[in-house]
C-alpha positions as CSV (number, residue, x, y, z in Angstrom):
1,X,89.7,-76.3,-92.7
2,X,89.0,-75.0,-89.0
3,X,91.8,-73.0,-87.2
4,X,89.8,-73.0,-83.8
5,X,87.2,-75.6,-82.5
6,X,85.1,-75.1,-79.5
7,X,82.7,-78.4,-78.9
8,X,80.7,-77.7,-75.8
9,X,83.3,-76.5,-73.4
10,X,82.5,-75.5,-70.1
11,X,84.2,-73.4,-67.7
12,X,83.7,-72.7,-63.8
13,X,85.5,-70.9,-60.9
14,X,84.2,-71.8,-57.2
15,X,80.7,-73.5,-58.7
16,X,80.4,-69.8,-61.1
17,X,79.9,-71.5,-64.9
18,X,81.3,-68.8,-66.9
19,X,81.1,-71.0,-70.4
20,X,78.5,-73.2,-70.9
21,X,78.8,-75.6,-73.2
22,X,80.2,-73.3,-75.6
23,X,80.4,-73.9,-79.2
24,X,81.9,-72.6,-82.7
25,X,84.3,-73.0,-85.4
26,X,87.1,-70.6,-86.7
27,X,87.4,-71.1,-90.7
28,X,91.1,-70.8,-91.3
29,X,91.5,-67.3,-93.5
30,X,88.7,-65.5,-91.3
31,X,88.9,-62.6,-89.6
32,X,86.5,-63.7,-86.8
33,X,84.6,-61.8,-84.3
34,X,84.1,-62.7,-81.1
35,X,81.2,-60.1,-80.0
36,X,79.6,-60.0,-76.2
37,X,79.2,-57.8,-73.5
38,X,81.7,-57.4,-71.1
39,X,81.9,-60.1,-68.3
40,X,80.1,-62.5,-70.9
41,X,82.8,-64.7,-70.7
42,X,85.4,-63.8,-74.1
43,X,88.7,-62.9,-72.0
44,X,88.2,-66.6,-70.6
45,X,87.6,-67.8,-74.0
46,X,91.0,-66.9,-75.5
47,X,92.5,-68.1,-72.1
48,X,90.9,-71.3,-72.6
49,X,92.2,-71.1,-76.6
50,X,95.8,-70.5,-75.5
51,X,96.2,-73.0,-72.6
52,X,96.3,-70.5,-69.9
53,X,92.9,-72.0,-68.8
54,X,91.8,-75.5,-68.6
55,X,88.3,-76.1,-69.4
56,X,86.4,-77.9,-67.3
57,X,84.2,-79.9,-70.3
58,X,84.2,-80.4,-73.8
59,X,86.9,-80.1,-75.7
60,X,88.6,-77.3,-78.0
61,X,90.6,-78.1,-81.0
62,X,93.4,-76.3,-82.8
63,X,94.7,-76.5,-86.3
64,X,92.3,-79.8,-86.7
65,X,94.0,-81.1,-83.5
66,X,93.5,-81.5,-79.6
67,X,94.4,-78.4,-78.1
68,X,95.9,-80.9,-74.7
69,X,97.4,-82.5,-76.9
70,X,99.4,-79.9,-79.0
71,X,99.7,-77.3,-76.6
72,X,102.2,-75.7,-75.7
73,X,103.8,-77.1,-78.6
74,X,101.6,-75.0,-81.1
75,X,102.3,-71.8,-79.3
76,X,104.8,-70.6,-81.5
77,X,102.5,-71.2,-84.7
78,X,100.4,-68.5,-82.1
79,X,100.6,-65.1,-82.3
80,X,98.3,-63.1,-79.4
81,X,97.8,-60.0,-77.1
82,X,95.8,-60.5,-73.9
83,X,95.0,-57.2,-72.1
84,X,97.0,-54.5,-72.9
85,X,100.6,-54.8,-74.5
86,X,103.9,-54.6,-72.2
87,X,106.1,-52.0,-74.4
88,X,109.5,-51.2,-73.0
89,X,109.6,-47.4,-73.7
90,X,112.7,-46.2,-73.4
91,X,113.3,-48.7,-76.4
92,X,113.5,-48.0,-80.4
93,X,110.9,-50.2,-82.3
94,X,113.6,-52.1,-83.8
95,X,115.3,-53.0,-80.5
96,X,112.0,-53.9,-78.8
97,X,111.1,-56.2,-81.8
98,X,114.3,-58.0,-81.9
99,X,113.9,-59.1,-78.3
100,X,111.4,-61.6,-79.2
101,X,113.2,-62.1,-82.7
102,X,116.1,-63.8,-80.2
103,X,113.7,-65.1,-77.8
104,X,111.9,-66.9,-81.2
105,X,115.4,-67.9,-83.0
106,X,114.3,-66.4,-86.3
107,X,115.7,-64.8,-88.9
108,X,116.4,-60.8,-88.4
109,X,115.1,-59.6,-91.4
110,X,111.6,-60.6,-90.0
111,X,111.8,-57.8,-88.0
112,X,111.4,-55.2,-91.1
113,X,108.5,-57.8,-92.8
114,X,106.3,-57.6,-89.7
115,X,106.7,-53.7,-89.4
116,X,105.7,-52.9,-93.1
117,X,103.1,-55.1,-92.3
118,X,102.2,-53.0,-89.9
119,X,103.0,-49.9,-91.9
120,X,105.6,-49.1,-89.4
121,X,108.9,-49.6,-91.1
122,X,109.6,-45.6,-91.6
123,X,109.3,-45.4,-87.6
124,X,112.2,-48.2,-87.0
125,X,114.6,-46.5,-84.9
126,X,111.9,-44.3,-83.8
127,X,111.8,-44.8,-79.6
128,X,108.5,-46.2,-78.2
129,X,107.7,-43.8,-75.6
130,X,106.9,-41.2,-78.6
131,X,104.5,-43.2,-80.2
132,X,100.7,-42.8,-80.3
133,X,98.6,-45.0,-78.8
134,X,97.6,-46.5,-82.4
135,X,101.3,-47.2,-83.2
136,X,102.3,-48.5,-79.9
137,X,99.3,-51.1,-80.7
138,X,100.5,-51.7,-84.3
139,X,104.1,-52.5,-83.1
140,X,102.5,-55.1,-80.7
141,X,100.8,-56.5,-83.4
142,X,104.0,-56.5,-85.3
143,X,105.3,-58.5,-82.2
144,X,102.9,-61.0,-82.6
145,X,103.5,-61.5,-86.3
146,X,106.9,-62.4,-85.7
147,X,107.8,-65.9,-87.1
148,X,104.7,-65.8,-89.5
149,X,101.5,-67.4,-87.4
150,X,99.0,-69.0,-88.9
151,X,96.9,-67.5,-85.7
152,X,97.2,-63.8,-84.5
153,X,94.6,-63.9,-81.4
154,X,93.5,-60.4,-80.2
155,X,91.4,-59.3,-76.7
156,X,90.0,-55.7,-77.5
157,X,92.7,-54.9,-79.7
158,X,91.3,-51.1,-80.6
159,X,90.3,-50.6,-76.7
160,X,91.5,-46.7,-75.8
161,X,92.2,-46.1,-79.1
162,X,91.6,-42.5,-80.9
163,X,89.3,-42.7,-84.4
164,X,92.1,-42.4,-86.2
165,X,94.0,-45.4,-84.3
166,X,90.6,-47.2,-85.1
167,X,90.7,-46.8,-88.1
168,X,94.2,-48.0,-88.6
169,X,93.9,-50.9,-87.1
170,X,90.4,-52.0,-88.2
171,X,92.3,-51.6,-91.9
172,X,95.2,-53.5,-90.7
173,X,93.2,-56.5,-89.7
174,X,90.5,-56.9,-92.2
175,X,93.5,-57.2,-94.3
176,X,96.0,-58.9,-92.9
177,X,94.0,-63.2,-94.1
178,X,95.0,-61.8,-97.7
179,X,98.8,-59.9,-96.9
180,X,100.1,-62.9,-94.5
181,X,98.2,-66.0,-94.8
182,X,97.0,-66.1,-91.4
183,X,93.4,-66.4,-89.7
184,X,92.7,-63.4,-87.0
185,X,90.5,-64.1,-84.1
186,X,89.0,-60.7,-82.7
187,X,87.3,-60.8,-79.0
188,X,86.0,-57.5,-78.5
189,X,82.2,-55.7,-77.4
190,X,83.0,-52.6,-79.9
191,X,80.2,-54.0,-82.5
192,X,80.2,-51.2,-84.8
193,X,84.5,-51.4,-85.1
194,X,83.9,-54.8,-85.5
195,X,81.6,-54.5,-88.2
196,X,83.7,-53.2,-90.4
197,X,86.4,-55.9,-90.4
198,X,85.2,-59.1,-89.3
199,X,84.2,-61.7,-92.1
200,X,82.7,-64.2,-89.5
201,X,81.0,-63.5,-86.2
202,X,80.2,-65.6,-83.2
203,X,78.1,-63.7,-80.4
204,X,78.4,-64.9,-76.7
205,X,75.6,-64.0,-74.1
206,X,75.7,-65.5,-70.3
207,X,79.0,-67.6,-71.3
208,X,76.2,-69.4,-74.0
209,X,77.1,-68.9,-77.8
210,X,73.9,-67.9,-78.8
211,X,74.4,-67.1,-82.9
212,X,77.8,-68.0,-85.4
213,X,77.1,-66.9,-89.1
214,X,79.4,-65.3,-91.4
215,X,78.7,-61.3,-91.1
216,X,77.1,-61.4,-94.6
217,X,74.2,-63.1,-93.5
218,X,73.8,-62.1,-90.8
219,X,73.1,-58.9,-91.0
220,X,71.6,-59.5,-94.4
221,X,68.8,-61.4,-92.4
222,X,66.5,-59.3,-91.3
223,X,65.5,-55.5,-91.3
224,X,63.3,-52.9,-91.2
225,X,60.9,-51.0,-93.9
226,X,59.9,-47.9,-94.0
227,X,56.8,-47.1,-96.0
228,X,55.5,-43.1,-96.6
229,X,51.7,-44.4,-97.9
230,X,48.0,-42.6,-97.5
231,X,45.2,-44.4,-94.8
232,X,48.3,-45.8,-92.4
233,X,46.2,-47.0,-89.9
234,X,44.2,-49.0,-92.2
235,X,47.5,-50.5,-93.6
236,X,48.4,-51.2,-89.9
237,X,45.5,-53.1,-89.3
238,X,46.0,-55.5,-92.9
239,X,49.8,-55.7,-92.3
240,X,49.4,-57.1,-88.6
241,X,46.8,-59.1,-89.9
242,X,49.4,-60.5,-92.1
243,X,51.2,-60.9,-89.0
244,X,53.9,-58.4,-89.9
245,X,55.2,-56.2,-86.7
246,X,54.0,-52.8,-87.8
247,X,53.6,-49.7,-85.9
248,X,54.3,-45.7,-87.3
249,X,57.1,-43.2,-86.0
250,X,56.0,-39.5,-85.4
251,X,56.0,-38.4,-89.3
252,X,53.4,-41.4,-89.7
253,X,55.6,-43.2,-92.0
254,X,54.7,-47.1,-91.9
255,X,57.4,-49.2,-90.2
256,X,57.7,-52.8,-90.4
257,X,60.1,-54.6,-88.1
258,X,61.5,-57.8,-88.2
259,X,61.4,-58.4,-91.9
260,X,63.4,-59.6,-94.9
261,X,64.4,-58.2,-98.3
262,X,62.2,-60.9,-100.1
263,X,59.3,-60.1,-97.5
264,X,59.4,-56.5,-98.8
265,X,57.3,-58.0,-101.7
266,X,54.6,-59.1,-99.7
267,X,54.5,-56.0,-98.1
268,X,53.8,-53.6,-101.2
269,X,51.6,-56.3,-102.8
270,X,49.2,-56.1,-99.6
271,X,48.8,-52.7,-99.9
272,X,48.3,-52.6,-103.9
273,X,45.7,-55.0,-103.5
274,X,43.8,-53.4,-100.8
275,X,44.5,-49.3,-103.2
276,X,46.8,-48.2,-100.3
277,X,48.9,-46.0,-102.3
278,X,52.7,-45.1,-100.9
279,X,55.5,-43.2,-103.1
280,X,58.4,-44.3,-100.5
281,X,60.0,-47.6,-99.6
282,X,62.7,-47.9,-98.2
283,X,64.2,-51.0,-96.8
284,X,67.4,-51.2,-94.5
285,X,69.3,-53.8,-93.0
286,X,69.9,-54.2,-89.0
287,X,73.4,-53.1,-87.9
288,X,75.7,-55.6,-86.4
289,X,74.8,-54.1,-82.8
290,X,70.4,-54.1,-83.6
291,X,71.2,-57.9,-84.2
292,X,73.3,-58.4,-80.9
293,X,70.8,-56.7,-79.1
294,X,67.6,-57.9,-80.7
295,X,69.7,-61.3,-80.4
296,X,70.5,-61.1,-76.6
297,X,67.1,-59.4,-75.7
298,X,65.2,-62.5,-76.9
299,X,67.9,-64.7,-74.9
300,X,66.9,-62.3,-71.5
301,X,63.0,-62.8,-72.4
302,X,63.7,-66.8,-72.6
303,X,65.8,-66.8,-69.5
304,X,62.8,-64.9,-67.4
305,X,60.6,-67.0,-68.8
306,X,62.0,-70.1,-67.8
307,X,63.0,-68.6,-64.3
308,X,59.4,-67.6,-64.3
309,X,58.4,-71.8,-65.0
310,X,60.6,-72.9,-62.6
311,X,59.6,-71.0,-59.8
């Protein structure tokens, strides 16, 4: 089942299309990244998702139904922080949290659930304006756990954040599907935070979504090998032949770009056949962020090309 569907939606301000046609799917359970530069068009994305925006085409889905049609109905099944959270910080954690537990008509014990959620329940009566960074963004997120969403939508949720308040809250999330049950959308451009707790990924480039894979794949895809072998420049030569992209770095090591595990085979076979000895292989996958940016180079080289057509 899909928590979130996007099915072409457009969106422009003053003739400016910042989504074109824009479209993915949420898989309830995920934590799902939503990866793009900034200005790219994700902040209008989650405005979109939460009916602060209307689109201007297409048509976006939520929990299998119309978003105009259960909006603002749904919100409360909704939990989400849009720019940076509005603490009051002359308050205790406790008293800050029960504001919205009145405002939601829910049960006061769901105020100590959602902070040992949060791994905040020690902290309690501790006041707000003494809190790091990291913990003033974990009680947030307790905020929006409140009442037990099956959606907890996040813009740049580790944004200012110290490494240790990175950390915290990169562990928080990625584990959050399996402690509560609910499905975590992530819009952010930190790739290499992202990495690390993100099941599924959807990259956006010029308001187009140009890739949606689970992260698995993804980077499992493609690569790069590194081969320490005699007569390089001879293996050059058979390996372009081959039409593998091959070049050599300054210890004149063999690299070959742009290749999968499986192609790896192909690779040492050429070499063996043509008595190329090497005594190193080694073969590592592309990072999230060498796939968003081999990913959104090619998108640039397409876009100049067809500017190039046109004109």
């Amino acid at each position: 089942m899909s928590i979130i569907e996007f099915n072409k939606v457009t969106k422009s301000f003053n003739h400016h299309k910042v989504l074109n046609e824009a479209s993915f799917t949420v898989p309830q359970g995920s934590v799902f990244g939503f990866l793009g530069n900034n200005g790219e068009g994700k902040s209008t994305t989650v405005r979109l998702m939460l009916g602060l925006l209307k689109p201007s085409g297409g048509e976006i889905r939520l929990f299998n139904r119309s978003a105009s049609t259960v909006l603002p109905r749904c919100l409360n099944n909704i939990g989400c922080i849009v720019d940076a959270p509005a603490l009051y910080q002359h308050l205790t954690a406790s008293e800050y949290l029960s504001l919205s537990q009145r405002i939601k008509n829910i049960p006061k014990n769901d105020i100590d659930r959602v902070l040992n959620i949060v791994e905040m329940l020690p902290s309690k009566n501790g006041v707000i304006a003494q809190f790091s960074l990291g913990m003033k963004q974990r009680l947030a997120i307790a905020n929006a756990l409140l009442g037990a969403p099956d959606l907890l939508v996040l813009d740049e949720p580790t944004n200012g954040l110290d490494p240790q308040g990175m950390l915290d809250i990169r562990e928080l999330l990625r584990r959050l599907p399996e402690k509560t049950g609910c499905t975590v959308f992530v819009s952010s451009h930190l790739l290499n935070e992202v990495e690390r707790m993100v099941s599924h990924v959807a990259i956006i480039n010029r308001g187009e979504i140009v890739l949606q894979d689970t992260l698995r794949n993804l980077v499992k895809a493609e690569g790069k090998l590194t081969v320490s072998c005699l007569e390089t420049s001879n293996a050059l030569a058979l390996l372009s032949a081959a039409n593998f992209q091959c070049s050599s770095n300054v210890s004149g090591e063999l690299i070959v770009s742009d290749i999968t595990q499986t192609q790896c085979t192909q690779v040492h076979h050429i070499l063996s056949k043509h008595h190329i000895d090497f005594w190193q292989s080694n073969f590592d996958q592309l990072s999230l962020e060498e796939t968003f940016m081999k990913i959104c180079s090619k998108q640039e080289n397409v876009s100049s090309l067809i500017k190039k057509r046109v004109a």
